[in-house]
C-alpha positions, 0 to 999 in steps of 0.5 A: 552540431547546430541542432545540439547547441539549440536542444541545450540553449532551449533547455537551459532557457526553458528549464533551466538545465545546462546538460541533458541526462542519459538518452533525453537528447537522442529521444527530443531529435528522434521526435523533432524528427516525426519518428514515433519514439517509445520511451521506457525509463525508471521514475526520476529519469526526466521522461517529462521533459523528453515530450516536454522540450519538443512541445515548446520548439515544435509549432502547434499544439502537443497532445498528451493523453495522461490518466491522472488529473492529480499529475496533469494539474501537477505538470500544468503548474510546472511549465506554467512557471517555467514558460511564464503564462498560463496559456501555454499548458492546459489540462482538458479534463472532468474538473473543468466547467464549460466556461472553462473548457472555452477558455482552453479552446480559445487560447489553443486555437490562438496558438498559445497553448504548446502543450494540451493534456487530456484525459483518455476518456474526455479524449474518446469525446466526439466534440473533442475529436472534432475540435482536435481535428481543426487544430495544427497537432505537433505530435501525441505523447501518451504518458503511462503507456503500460495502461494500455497493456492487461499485463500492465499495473494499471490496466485502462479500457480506454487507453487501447483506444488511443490509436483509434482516435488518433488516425480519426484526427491525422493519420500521419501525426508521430507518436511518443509512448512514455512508462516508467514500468514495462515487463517485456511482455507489456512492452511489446503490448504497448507497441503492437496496439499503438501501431508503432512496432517499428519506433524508436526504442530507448530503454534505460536501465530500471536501477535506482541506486539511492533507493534502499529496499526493505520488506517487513512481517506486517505486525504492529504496523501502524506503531512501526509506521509512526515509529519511523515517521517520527524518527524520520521527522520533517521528510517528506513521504507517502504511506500507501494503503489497500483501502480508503478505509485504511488510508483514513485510520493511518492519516488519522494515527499520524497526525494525532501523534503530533505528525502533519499528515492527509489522507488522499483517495478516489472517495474525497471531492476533487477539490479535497485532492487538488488542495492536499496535493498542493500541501504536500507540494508546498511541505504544509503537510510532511506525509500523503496517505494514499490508495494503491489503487488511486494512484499518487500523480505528484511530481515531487522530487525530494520524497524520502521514503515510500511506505506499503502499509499493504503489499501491492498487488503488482511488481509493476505498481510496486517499481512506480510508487517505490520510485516516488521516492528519492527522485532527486537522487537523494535519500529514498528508503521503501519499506513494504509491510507483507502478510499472507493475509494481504494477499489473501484479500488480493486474491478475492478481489480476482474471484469475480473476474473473468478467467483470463483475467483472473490467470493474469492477475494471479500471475502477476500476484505471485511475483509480488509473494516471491519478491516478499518471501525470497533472501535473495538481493531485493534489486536483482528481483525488481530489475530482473521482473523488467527483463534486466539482469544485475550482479547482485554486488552492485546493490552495495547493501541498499536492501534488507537482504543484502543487509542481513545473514543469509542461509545457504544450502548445497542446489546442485542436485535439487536443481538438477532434479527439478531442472530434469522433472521440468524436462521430463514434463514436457515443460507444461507446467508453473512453478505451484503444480512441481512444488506439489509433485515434489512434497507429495500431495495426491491433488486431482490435476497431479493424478489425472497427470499419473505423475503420482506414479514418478520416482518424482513424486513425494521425493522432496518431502524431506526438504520442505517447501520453503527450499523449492520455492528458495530453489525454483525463485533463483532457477528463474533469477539466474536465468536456468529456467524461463517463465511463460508469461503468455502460457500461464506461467509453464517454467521451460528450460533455458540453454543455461538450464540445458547445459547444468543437466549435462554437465552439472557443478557445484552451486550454493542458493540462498534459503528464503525467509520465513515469514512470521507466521504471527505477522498480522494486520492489527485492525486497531492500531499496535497490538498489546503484550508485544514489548515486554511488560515492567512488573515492578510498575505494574504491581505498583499500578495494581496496588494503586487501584485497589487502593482506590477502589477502596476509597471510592468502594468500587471493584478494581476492573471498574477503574482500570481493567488489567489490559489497560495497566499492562500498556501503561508498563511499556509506553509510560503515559506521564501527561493527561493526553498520553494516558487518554491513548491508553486502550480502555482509558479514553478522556472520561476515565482519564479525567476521573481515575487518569491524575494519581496514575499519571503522578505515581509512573512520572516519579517512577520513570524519574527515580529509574531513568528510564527512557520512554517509548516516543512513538505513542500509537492511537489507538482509535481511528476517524472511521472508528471514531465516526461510529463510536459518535454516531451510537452515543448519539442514537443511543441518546435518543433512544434507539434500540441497539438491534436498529443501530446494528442494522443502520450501521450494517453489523451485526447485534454482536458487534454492536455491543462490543462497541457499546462496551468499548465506549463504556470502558473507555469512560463515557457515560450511556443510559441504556436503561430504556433498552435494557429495562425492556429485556430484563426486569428489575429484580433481575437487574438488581440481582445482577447489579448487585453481584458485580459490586461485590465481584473480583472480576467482571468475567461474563462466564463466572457471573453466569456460574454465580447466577445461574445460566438456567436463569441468565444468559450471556447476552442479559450479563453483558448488557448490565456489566456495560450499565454498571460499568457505565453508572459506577465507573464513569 
């Protein structure tokens, strides 16, 4: 009883706390007690204060190997403000100086510093091996133990070096290993490379009841991002992208439409990381736009929703940056936008990988494609991935398929066929190559096998595709078939699956969801023509432009093309800073043409009461931006476009599609030096003089007027961009 009244008193001393949650007080006293611990526990479970606690009570120094400098800085300050001194936690890490680094040594070889974090790299360091030796170590905690595993989200060389270097600083010195997501098959990684088979194994349930699950087609998707950051204004949230690319054009359309938002990647100088982090943490900025592969190391316990711009390419990394959110127990919503066209660009990245790890990483892939395309209950997918089952009714509608109207169908004779070719096949075969069998397609592997020759192939034809794969996901879910991780993913049999064969009865699964075959990945923002178009206003707008075009005897399309009147009918721009978002309006047209636009849709949103769209999506980026100032200034002085193409590595093509883009969004280029080279007056005039007089600036109708024998697309193109940029800019 004693040593329970001194946990409690150091924790309400050091933390603040009055009880301990779940098994955080049997994992302090197996570690007071030098038994190596592995701990696996879901995000916000208060898996920090289980080394943490220990450290302050223990004497010497507690090593802690982390891979992230963000969340070791994070962890730094926290106990820094629990303890009351600086000294008494220290990071030891790349961004730190010499001067810096003595400074750390100093205050640990004082005994000030209870909790010391490295980095696995800087701990590999002959010099920091020898300063480690030479200093009393309590214990070692590795944080984020699944990078020591192949299998694992986040897989570090380095990490399986841990043990190594370990043994050469005291052999006897206990371990704790600490991750949030382990599968069984990364579990028993971590335990075996460690050397800690025999530790003390706590395992707490992977569930996170507030977290409410919701997987979308991926269309529109930085409108439906902005959309419901602004409906969700004030909350704190992090937006996850597969590219620094991306992460950039994201931040940049969040906090043009009024949304305090920073982008955070591997590619911006350290103190540019450090200083966003600390924004976030002190709410000077509402949303973090990331990289998956970076890694957010926050600790911030009220992050009200998780957003996957890009789907991830792990159920691992999908658990730990979903589990960002709501860590406090409170409101935490995880909306994940899928495409077939995601998982794509994942499988490409995999193409130049090793075979083994090619087949572990395509493995690991399609669990995250049947977690996306599956209607079974989100929570039932997640916890069975970690080894866990769970009756769906306890999801209590916190996900979108629990949420929406299911599709059943009668499985008790599909089932019972495939659970029989399964068997008949001698288990030697994943879940893609039965599929195959069954729909009938001769693929070399299925003749060289001759199981075209079974009564089985071809038999499921009539059914499609997507009810084997409905059929076969909730074979695994309800646990009649067994995955082999280890070998490849071959689908074996259970005992459950063994029984069903011989004595089969009535079973009802549900169909997966159809995944908008449509659902892309919009380069530029929200795609055009997805809300339905006013009509009424559009004609106005139509008869508003002919009108002044009259006036100032110019061509209608010169103006506004018809792609640009169309997004005014659904988003309504009744200021000067919404009409500039409108796609081909940008600040010159508007300033020129934008005023009797504006006038005429504000009088008739006023007559109509109609409510405007607020979710007011840009449509350029920082990175496009970028590249649209760097060619108005080499056109400026005069380089040639094939030169800026190559500079800016695309192609001639591309090039004049910006060029184009910058032109019709109402600014002025001279591109007269380039095109006089090409094409000489009279043609220029004759060409010129054609687009004053045309209805539309059709690049193909031009060519029949003008003869393609004596143009060609390349020479219209070129002087519909200087006639667009000298009459209508």
């Amino acid at each position: 009883m004693q040593i329970k009244k001194s946990l409690i008193d150091n924790l309400q001393t050091f933390f603040g706390f009055d009880n301990f949650k779940g098994d955080q007080e049997a994992i302090i006293n197996s570690i007071l007690e030098s038994n190596d611990t592995f701990v696996i526990m879901p995000t916000g479970g208060g898996k920090s204060i289980c080394y943490q606690l220990p450290a302050l009570m223990s004497e010497g120094t507690a090593l802690v190997i982390s891979p992230l400098i963000a969340l070791m800085k994070n962890q730094v300050d926290q106990l820094r403000a629990f303890g009351g001194r600086d000294s008494i936690a220290h990071f030891m890490n790349s961004s730190l100086n010499k001067t810096e680094i003595a400074k750390v040594k100093q205050d640990v070889l004082l005994g000030e510093t209870k909790l010391l974090y490295v980095a696995p790299e800087s701990l590999t360091k002959q010099e920091n091996i020898d300063f480690l030796k030479s200093i009393r170590v309590s214990f070692v905690a590795v944080d984020e133990a699944h990078c020591i595993s192949e299998w694992g989200h986040d897989f570090r060389p380095e990490y399986r070096k841990i043990r190594q270097v370990i043994n050469n600083i005291r052999e006897d010195i206990s371990l704790i290993a600490l991750t949030a997501t382990a599968t069984p098959k990364v579990q028993y990684d971590i335990q075996k490379n460690l050397q800690m088979i025999n530790a003390n194994l706590f395992k707490s349930s992977f569930n996170r009841p507030n977290l409410f699950y919701d997987v979308r087609p991926k269309r529109d998707v930085i409108k439906e991002i902005v959309k419901y950051v602004k409906s969700n204004t004030g909350k704190s949230g992090i937006v996850y992208c597969l590219s620094r690319k991306k992460v950039e054009e994201v931040s940049n359309a969040l906090e043009i439409n009024g949304i305090k938002s920073l982008p955070y990647h591997a590619g911006l100088d350290p103190k540019v990381r450090a200083d966003t982090q600390d924004k976030f943490l002190m709410e000077d900025v509402d949303v973090i736009v990331a990289t998956i592969a970076f890694g957010m190391g926050i600790d911030k316990p009220d992050v009200r929703y998780v957003i996957h711009h890009d789907i991830p390419k792990s159920m691992e990394g999908y658990y730990q940056e979903t589990g960002r959110s709501g860590r406090d127990g409170g409101e935490g919503v995880c909306i994940a936008f899928y495409s077939e066209k995601d998982i794509d660009k994942l499988a490409k990245f995999m193409k130049d990988k090793p075979v083994s790890e090619r087949e572990i990483g395509t493995q690991i892939l399609k669990e995250v494609i049947d977690y996306s395309e599956s209607a079974v209950c989100r929570r039932k997918q997640i916890l069975h991935y970690f080894g866990e089952n769970f009756n769906e009714v306890g999801c209590n509608n916190m996900c979108d398929n629990c949420r929406s109207q299911k599709q059943h169908f009668n499985a008790e004779e599909p089932l019972k066929l495939v659970l029989q070719m399964i068997k008949d096949f001698g288990e030697k075969f994943d879940d893609h190559y039965l599929i195959n069998v069954l729909l009938g397609l001769e693929t070399a592997q299925i003749q060289s096998y001759k199981h075209h020759q079974t009564k089985y192939f071809g038999s499921g034809k009539e059914e499609g595709i997507i009810l084997w794969k409905s059929l076969i996901r909730q074979a695994l879910l309800d646990n009649f078939v067994i995955k082999d991780v280890d070998n490849f993913g071959l689908l074996r049999l259970s005992k459950s699956g063994n029984k069903f064969l011989e004595n089969p009865h009535s079973i009802r699964f549900i169909m997966n969801r159809e995944m908008d075959a449509t659902a892309d990945d919009d380069e530029d923002g929200a795609q055009q023509g997805t809300s339905a178009v006013d009509t009424q206003l559009l004609q106005m707008l139509k008869d508003l432009r002919k009108k002044l075009a009259k006036q100032k005897n110019l061509p209608p399309f010169v103006i506004f093309q018809d792609p640009s009147l169309e997004e005014m009918c659904t988003h309504y721009p009744i200021s000067m800073d919404e009409i500039k978002n409108i796609s081909g309006v940008g600040n010159g047209k508007a300033a020129k043409f934008g005023t009797p636009f504006i006038e005429l849709i504000k009088n008739y949103v006023e007559e109509n009461d109609i409510d405007r769209p607020i979710d007011f999506v840009v449509k350029t980026t920082a990175n496009k931006s970028a590249l649209k100032v760097s060619i108005i200034q080499n056109i400026d002085r005069q380089i040639s476009l094939e030169d800026i193409a190559a500079s800016k590595g695309i192609s001639y093509e591309d090039i004049l599609k910006e060029v184009e883009s910058i032109v019709g969004s109402g600014t002025k280029l001279n591109l007269s030096y380039f095109i006089d080279e090409m094409i000489d007056e009279d043609r220029q005039d004759e060409v010129f003089d054609y687009f004053k007089t045309a209805d539309v600036d059709s690049i193909d109708k031009a060519l029949d007027e003008l003869g393609s024998d004596d143009y060609n697309r390349e020479e219209i193109q070129l002087m519909r961009i200087k006639f667009m940029s000298e009459l209508g800019n």
